[in-house]
VOGU-3710 file (C-alpha; in Angstrom, 3 decimals, decimal comma):
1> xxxxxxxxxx> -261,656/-116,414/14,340  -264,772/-114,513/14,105  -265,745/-115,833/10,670  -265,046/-119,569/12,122  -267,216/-118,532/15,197  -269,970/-117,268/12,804  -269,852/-120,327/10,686  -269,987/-123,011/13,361  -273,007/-120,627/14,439  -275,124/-121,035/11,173
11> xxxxxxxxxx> -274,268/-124,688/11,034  -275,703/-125,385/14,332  -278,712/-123,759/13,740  -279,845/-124,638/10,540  -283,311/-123,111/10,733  -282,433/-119,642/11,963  -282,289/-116,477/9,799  -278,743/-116,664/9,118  -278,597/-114,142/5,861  -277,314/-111,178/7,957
21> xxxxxxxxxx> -274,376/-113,218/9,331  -273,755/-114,414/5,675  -273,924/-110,523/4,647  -270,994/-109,987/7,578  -268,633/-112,666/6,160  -268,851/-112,212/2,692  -268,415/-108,553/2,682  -264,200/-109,896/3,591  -264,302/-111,886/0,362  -261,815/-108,860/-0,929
31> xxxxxxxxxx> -259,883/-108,527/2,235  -256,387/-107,812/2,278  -255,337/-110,988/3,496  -255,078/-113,655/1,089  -255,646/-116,760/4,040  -259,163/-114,505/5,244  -260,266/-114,252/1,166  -259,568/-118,284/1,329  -261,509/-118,548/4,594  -264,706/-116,687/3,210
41> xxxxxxxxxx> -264,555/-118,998/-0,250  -264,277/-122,215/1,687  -266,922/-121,194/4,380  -269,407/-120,448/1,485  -268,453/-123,707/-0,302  -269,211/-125,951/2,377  -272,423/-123,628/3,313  -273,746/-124,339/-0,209  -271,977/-126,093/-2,865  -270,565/-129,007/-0,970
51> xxxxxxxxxx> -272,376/-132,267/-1,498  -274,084/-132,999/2,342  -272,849/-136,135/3,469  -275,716/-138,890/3,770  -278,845/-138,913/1,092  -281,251/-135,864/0,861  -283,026/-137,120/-2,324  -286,427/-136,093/-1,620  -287,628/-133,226/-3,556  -289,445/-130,081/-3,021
61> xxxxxxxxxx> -293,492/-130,933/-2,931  -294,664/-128,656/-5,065  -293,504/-130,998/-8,387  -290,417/-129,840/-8,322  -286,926/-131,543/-9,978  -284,859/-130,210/-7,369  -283,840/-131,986/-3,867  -285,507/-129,879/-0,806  -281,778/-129,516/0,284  -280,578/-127,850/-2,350
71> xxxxxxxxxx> -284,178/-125,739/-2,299  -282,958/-124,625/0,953  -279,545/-123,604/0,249  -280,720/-121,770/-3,127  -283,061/-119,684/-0,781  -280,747/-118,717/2,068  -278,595/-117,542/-0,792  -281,174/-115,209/-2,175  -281,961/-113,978/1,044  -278,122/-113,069/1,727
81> xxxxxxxxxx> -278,606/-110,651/-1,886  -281,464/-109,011/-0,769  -279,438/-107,352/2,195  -276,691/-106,593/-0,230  -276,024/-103,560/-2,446  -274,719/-105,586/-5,512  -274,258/-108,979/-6,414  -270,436/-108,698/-7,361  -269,166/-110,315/-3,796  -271,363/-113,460/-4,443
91> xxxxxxxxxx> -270,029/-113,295/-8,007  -266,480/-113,800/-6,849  -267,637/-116,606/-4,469  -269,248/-118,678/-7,117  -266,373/-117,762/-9,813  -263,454/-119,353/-7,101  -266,092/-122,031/-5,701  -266,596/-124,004/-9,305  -262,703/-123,391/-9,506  -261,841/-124,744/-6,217
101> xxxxxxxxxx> -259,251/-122,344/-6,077  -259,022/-121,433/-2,334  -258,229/-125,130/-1,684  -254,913/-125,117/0,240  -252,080/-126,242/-2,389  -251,229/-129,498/-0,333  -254,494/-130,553/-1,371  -254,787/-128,783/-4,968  -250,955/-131,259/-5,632  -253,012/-134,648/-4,732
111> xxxxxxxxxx> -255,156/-133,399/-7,690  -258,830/-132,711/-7,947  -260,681/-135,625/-8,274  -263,157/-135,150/-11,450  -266,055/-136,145/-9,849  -265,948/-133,686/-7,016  -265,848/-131,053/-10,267  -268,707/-132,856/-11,571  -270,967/-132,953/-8,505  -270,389/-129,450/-7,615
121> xxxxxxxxxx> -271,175/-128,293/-10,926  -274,486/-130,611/-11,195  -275,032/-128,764/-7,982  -274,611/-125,258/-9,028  -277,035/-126,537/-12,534  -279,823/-127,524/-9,748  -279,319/-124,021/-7,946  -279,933/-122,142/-11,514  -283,197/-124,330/-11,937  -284,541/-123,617/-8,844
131> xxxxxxxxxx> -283,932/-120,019/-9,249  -285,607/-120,129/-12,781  -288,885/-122,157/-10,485  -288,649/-119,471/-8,290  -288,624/-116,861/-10,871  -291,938/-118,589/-12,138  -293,700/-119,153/-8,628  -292,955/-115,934/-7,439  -294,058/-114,057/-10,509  -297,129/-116,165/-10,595
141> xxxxxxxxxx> -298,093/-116,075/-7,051  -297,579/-111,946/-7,186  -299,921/-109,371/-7,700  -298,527/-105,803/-9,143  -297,423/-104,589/-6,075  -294,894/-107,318/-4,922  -293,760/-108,015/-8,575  -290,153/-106,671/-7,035  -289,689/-109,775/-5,508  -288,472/-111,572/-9,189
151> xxxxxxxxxx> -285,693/-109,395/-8,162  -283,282/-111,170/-6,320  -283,606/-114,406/-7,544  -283,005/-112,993/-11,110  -279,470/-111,215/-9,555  -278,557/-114,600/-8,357  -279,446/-116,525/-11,911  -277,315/-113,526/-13,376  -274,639/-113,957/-11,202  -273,900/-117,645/-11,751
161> xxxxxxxxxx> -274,394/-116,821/-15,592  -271,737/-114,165/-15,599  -269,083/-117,151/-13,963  -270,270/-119,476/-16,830  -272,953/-119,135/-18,626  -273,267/-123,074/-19,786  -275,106/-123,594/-16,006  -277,965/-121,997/-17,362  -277,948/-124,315/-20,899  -279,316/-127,802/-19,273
171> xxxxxxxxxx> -278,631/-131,029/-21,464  -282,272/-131,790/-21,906  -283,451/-128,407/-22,943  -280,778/-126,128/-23,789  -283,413/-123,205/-24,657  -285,401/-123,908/-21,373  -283,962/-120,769/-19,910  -284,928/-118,108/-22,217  -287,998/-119,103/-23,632  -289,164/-119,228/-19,883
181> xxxxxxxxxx> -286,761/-115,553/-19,347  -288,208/-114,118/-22,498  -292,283/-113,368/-21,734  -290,915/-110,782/-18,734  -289,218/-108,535/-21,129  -292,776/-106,977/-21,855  -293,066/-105,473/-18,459  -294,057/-102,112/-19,097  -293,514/-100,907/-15,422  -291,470/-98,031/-15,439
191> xxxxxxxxxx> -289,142/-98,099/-12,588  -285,897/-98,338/-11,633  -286,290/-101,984/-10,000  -288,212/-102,655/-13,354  -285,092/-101,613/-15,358  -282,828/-103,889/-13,235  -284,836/-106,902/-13,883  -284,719/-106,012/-17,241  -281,286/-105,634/-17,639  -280,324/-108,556/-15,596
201> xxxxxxxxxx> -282,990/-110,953/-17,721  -281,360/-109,480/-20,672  -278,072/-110,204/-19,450  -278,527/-113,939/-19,155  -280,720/-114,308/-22,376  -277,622/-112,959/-24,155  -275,092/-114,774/-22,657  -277,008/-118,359/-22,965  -278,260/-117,245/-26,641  -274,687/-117,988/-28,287
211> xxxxxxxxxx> -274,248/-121,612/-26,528  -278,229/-122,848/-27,980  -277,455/-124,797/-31,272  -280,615/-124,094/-32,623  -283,136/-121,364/-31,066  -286,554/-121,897/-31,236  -287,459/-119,176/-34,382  -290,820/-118,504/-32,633  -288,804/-116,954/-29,850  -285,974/-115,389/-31,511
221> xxxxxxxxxx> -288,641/-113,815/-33,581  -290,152/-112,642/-30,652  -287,017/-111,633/-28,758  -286,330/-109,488/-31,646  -289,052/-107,390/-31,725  -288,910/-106,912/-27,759  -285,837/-105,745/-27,861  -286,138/-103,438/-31,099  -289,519/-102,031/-29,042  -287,353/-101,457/-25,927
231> xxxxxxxxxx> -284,094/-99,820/-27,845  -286,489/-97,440/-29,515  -288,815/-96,398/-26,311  -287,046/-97,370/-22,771  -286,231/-94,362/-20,824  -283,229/-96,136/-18,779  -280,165/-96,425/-20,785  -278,808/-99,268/-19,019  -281,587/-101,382/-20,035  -281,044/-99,891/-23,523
241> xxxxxxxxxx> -277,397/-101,061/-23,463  -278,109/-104,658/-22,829  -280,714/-104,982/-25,341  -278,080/-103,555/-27,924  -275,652/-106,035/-26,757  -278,310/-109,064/-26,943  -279,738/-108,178/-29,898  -276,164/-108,515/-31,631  -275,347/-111,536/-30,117  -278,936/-113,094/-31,316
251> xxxxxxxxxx> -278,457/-111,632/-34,942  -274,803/-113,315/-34,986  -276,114/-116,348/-32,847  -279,581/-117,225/-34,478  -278,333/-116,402/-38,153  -280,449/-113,323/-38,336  -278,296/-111,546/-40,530  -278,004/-107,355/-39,402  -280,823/-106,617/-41,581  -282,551/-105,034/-38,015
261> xxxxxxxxxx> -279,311/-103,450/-36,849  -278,907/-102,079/-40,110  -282,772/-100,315/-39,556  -281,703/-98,945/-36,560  -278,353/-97,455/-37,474  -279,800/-95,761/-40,211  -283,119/-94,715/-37,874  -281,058/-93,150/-35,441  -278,521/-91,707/-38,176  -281,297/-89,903/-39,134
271> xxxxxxxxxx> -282,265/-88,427/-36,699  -279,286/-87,361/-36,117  -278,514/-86,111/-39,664  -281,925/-83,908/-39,267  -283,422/-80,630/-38,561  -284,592/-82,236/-35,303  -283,517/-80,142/-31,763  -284,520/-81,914/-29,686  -281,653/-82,557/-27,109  -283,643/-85,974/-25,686
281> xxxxxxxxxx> -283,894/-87,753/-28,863  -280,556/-86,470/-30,121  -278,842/-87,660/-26,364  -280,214/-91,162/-27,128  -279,790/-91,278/-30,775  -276,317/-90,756/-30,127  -275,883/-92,712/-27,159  -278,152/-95,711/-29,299  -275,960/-95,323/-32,809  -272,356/-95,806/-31,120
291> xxxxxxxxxx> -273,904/-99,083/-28,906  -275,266/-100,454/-32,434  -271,631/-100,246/-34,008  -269,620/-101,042/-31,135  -271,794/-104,413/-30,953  -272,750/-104,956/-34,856  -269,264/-104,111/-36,254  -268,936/-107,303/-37,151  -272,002/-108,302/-38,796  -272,591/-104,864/-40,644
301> xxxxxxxxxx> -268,871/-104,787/-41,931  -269,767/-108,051/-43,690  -273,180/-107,502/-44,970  -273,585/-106,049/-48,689  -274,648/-102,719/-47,913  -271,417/-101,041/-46,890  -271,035/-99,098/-43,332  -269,840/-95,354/-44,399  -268,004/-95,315/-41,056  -265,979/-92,161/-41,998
311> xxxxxxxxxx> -269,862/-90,681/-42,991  -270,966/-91,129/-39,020  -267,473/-90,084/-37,620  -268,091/-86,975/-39,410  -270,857/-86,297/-38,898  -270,518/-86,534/-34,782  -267,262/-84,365/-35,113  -268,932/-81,184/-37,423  -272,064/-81,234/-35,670  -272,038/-82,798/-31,883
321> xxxxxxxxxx> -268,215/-82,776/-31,005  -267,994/-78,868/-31,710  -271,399/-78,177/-30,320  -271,993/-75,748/-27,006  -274,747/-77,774/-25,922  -273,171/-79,623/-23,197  -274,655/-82,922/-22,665  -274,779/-83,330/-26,302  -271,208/-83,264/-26,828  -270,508/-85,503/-23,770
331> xxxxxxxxxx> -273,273/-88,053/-25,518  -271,171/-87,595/-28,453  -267,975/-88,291/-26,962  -269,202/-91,458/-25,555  -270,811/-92,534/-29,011  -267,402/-91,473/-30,272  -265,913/-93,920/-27,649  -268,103/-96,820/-28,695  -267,129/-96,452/-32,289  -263,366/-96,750/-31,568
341> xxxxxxxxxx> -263,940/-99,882/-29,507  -264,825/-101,536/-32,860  -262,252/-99,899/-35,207  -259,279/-99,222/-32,440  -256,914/-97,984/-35,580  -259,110/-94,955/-36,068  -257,835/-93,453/-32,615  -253,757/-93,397/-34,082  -255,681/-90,735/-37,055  -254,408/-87,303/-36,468
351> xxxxxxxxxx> -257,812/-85,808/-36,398  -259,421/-88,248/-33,310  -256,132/-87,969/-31,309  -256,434/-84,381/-31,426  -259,888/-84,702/-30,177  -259,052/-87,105/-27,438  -256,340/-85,146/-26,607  -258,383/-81,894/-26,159  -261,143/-83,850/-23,988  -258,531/-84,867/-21,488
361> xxxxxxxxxx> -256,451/-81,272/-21,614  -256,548/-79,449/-18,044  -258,706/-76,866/-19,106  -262,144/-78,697/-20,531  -265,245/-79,471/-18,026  -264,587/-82,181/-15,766  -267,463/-84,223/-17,532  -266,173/-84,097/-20,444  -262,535/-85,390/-19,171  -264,489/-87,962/-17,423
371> xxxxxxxxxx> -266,486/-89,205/-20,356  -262,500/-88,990/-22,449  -261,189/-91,114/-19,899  -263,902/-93,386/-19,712  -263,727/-94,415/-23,359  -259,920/-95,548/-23,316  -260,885/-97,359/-20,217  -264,174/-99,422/-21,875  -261,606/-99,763/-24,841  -258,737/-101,089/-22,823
381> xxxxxxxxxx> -261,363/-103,732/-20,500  -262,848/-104,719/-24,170  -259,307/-105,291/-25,451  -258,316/-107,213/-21,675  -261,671/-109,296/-22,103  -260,886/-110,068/-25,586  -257,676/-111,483/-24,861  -258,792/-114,090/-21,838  -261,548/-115,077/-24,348  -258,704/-116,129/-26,987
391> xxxxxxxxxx> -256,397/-117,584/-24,099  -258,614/-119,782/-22,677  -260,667/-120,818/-26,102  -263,932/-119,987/-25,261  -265,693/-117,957/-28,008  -266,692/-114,333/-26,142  -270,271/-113,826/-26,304  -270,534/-110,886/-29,004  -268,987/-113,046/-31,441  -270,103/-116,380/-31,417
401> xxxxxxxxxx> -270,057/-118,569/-34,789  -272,429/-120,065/-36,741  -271,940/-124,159/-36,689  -268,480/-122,896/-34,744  -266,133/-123,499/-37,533  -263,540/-120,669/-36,215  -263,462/-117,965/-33,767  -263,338/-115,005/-35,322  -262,244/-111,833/-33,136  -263,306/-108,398/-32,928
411> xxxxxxxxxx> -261,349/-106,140/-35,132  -257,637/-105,203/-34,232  -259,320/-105,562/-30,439  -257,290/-109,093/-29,390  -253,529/-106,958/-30,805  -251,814/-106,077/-28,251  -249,062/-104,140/-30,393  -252,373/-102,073/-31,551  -253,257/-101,783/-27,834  -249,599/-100,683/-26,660
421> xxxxxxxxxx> -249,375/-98,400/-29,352  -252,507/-96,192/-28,439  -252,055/-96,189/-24,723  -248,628/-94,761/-25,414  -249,793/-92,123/-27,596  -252,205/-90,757/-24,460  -250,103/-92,225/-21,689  -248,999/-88,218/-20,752  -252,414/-87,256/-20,870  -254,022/-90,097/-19,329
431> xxxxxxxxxx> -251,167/-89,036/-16,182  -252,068/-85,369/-16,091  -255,365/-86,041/-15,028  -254,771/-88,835/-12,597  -253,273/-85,540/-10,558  -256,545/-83,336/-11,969  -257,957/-81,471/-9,438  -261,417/-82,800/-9,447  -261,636/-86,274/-7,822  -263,947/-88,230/-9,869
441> xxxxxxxxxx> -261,634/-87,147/-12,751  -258,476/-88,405/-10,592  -260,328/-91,727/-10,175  -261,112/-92,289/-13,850  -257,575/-91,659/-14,557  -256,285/-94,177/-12,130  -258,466/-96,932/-12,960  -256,757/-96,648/-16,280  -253,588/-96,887/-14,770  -254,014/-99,891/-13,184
451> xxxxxxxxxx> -255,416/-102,297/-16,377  -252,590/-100,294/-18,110  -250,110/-101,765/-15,632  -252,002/-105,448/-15,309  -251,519/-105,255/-19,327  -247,913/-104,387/-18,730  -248,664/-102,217/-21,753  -246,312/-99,258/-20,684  -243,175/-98,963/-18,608  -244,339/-99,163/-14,791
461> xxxxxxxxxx> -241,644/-96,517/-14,130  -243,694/-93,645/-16,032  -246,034/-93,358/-13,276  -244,208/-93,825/-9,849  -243,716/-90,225/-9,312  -247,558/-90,033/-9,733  -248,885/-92,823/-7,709  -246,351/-91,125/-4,533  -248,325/-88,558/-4,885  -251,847/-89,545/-4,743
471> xxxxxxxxxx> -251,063/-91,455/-1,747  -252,232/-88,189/-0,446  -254,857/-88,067/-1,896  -257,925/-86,584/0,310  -260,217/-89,182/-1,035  -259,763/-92,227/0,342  -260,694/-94,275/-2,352  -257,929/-93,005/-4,812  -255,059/-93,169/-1,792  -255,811/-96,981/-1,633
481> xxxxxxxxxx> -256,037/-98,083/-4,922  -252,675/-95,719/-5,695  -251,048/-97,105/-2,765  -252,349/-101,041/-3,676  -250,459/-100,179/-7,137  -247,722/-99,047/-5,500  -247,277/-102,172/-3,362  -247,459/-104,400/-6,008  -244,703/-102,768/-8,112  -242,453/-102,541/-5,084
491> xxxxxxxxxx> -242,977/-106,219/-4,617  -241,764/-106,538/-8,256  -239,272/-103,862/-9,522  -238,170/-102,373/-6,023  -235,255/-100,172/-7,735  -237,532/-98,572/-9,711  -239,781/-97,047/-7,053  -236,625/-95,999/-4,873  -234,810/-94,074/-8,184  -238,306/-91,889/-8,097
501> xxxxxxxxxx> -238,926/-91,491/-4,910  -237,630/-87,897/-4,984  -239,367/-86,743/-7,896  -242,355/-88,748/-6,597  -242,366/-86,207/-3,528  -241,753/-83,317/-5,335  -244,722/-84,034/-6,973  -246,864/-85,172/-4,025  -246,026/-81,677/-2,886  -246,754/-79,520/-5,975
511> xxxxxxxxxx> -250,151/-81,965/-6,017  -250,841/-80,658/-2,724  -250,208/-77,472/-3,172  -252,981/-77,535/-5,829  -255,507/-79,330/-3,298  -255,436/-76,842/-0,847  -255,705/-73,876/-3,359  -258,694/-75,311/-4,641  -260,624/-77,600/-1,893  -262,905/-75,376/-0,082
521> xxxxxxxxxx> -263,756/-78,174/2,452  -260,611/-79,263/3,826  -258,654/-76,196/3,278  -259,059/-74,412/5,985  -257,721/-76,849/8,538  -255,096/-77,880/5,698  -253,557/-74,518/5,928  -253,740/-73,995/9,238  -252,184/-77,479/9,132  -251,275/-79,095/6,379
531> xxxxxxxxxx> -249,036/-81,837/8,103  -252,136/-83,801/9,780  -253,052/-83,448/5,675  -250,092/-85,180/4,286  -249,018/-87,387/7,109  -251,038/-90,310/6,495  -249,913/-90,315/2,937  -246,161/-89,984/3,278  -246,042/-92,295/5,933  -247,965/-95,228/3,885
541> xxxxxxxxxx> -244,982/-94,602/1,332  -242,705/-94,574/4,194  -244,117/-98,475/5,143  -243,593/-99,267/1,626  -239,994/-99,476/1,791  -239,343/-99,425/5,942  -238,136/-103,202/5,934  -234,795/-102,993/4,424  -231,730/-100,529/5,706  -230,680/-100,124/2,366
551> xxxxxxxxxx> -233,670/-98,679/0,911  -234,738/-96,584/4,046  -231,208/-94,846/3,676  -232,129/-93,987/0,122  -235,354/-92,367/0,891  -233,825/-90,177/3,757  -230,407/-89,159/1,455  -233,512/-88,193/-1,536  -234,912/-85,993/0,771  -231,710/-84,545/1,995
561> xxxxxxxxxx> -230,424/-83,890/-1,130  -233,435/-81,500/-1,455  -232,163/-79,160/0,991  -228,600/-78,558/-0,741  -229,684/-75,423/-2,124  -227,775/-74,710/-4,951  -228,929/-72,123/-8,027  -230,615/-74,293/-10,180  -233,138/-75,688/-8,404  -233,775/-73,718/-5,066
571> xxxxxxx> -237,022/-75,530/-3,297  -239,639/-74,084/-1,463  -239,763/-74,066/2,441  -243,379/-75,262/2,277  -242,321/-78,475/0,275  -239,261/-78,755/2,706  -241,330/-78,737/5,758
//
């Protein structure tokens, strides 16, 4: 009701500031109800996407190709980013808006006519040209002190790239977009808000790059050497990333060859292979060698001077994996991670899984976990996005073919078998932490959990007993995602979660016990009482299986059984109570 209330607001007064009231509704785009998530799309639609009724066909004044209406609309959306911390809501809008998807199904059976498809999406082509005029004007009109202002409108070109990047590759000039992009990548401003309009420029240049038949070679020449200058010298690593990523997608895209990748592997290898100490250059050298590999696998495997992969592996194990400098070895774990994103099979080889293993045993720093856990997760969302890109055709942006004769996919990363097989080899692991005491380690684990059980790559029963017990959880953020996961398999596989329900609150309590031993914080009031502690938890696994007799029986007789004491197994009054 309140959304509906809102929107009949904003439509009735057109010319009122309406971006915080936008900011309210969208922020229930990921609400738990399914009918509100539809509510939010369809507002939004009709807001902005939905051809107006009547003809606006005048255009904006200032020589514009874009209808004032649309002008408008492309503006209010802007406006509605600038109050937002990230652009990923409005990503999800646009993504189910071009799909129609929150259409009720009565009206998705009559079938989608094609030319509603084809409006909206001529639509959303005029929004990304007005952003790129914007873009211009703004940037022109600005003197050094606003130059911020590019900002927003280059989130909201980046977010309708990321949802399909062929919006941003008009008929009539397919380059248009980044030879007009390209000139703002020699910003030297050194700022964070810099670095984000870097990286989100980057971003689009490298996902419109592979779809241009043929690239201007004035501007891929130029592009090059940008993003070589900004690899070697750019203090924020983000921005660093992207320009890896780009520059591997123009190489493969442009028909570049890796002659330049091949420079910088061996630039940074040396470094790294030298007397040099300093921890700065070695941190980014690192960081910089494992992006170039995880990106350029492809085109360096296949070019005549041969990778020695096994060289760099050892290399990063004898003198950065074994190292006390700290940071250094996390740097080198995440190179490490990088590496086996391109060349999965190395992580089955005795000597890697023993170093996995040891970065994610209960003893190591919690960075260092952290960083472990982080590279099987970039591995497994690599392998995930690998796999949509084969399902649905579309060549994935890293890889994209010259004169698109074939395909061809990253090595070993679209094999599920491949994928199975090394998730089960650090499944017990991967657990242990998700119950680790520290909480950003518990949250690192659990993300991995959940692609592991979208992927259906394990048996969901493993980790019941575990995801009981971070319902408890103290932070809230790991109860809800645990208890989301929980939901969805008891929707599914109900026997399953009821046969571990006792072993699930065994553990909840031994988990617990841990907590309080070690959370300064909260443990003084969770001694004194630990109930108000638990409560919330047990009874949001308690609401998981309330609505059938059958199943709340079980859960009471699993407890019960607990307090037959016999010899074997004689349990604690604490857990009991």
């Amino acid at each position: 009701r309140a959304i509906k209330i809102i929107r009949d607001l904003c439509a009735s007064n057109p010319n009122a500031d309406t971006s915080h009231a936008f900011v309210e509704i969208i922020s229930r785009v990921n609400d738990e109800e399914s009918s509100v998530q539809d509510l939010v799309c369809k507002t939004f639609y009709e807001l902005w996407f939905d051809e107006p009724s009547g003809s606006h066909k005048h255009l904006v004044a200032d020589g514009s190709s874009v209808p004032m209406e649309i002008a408008t609309k492309t503006e209010q959306i802007v406006d509605m980013l600038r109050k937002m911390p990230n652009h990923q809501p409005l990503i999800t809008i646009i993504k189910r808006s071009l799909t129609l998807e929150f259409l009720p199904q009565s009206s998705k059976a009559a079938g989608i006519n094609s030319s509603m498809m084809t409006s909206l999406r001529k639509r959303c082509e005029l929004i990304c040209r007005r952003l790129l005029e914007r873009i211009l004007q703004v940037e022109e009109g600005a003197d050094n002190e606003t130059k911020i202002h590019t900002l927003p409108y280059v989130l909201v070109l980046q977010a309708f790239c990321i949802v399909d990047p062929t919006l941003c590759t008009p008929v009539t000039d397919p380059s248009q977009f980044v030879v007009t992009l390209q000139p703002y990548l020699k910003n030297k401003v050194d700022s964070k808000s810099t670095a984000q309009l870097l990286e989100s420029i980057i971003f689009v240049i490298d996902a419109v790059i592979p779809l241009i038949r043929k690239p201007p070679q004035t501007v891929v020449e130029e592009l090059e050497q940008d993003l070589k200058q900004m690899i070697v010298r750019h203090s924020f690593l983000t921005v660093v990333h992207a320009c890896i990523k780009c520059l591997s997608a123009l190489s493969n895209a442009a028909g570049r060859g890796p002659r330049l990748l091949e420079y910088l592997v061996n630039l940074f290898y040396k470094h790294l292979s030298g007397p040099n100490s300093d921890g700065q250059v070695l941190g980014r050298s690192l960081f910089c060698l494992g992006l170039l590999l995880r990106y350029g696998y492809k085109l360096l495997a296949a070019s005549e001077n041969q990778l020695d992969f096994p060289k760099i592996l050892e290399l990063l194990k004898r003198r950065y994996l074994r190292r006390d400098d700290f940071s250094l070895k996390v740097r080198a774990m995440q190179a490490l991670g990088y590496i086996l994103i391109a060349k999965p099979d190395f992580m089955l080889q005795k000597d890697i899984l023993n170093l996995i293993e040891a970065s994610l045993s209960s003893d190591v720093d919690y960075r260092l976990k952290i960083q472990g856990l982080q590279n099987l997760y970039e591995y497994l969302r690599d392998a995930e996005s690998q796999l949509t890109a084969d399902s649905t055709g579309k060549p994935t942006v890293p890889y994209a073919t010259n004169g698109g004769s074939e395909v061809p996919v990253a090595a070993g990363a679209g094999d599920t078998n491949i994928c199975g097989g090394i998730i089960q080899l650090y499944w017990n692991s991967i657990l242990e932490r998700s119950l680790d005491m520290n909480d950003q380690v518990r949250h690192a684990a659990l993300k991995i959990v959940e692609i592991v059980l979208r992927q259906g790559l394990v048996h969901p029963i493993t980790c019941v007993p575990h995801l009981i017990a971070l319902e408890t959880d103290p932070v809230e953020g790991n109860s809800k995602l645990a208890h989301h996961l929980l939901m969805n398999m008891n929707e599914k596989y109900p026997s399953f979660f009821e046969s571990r329900l006792g072993d699930g609150l065994q553990m909840s309590f031994r988990f617990f016990e841990t907590i309080v031993s070690n959370h300064n914080v909260v443990a003084t009031n969770m001694k004194s009482n630990p109930i108000a502690f638990v409560k919330p938890g047990i009874s949001r696994i308690y609401r998981l299986i309330r609505a059938n007799r059958n199943s709340r029986n079980k859960f009471v007789h699993s407890i019960v059984r607990k307090f037959i004491s016999d010899s074997r197994s004689y349990p604690t009054i604490g857990f009991l109570v």
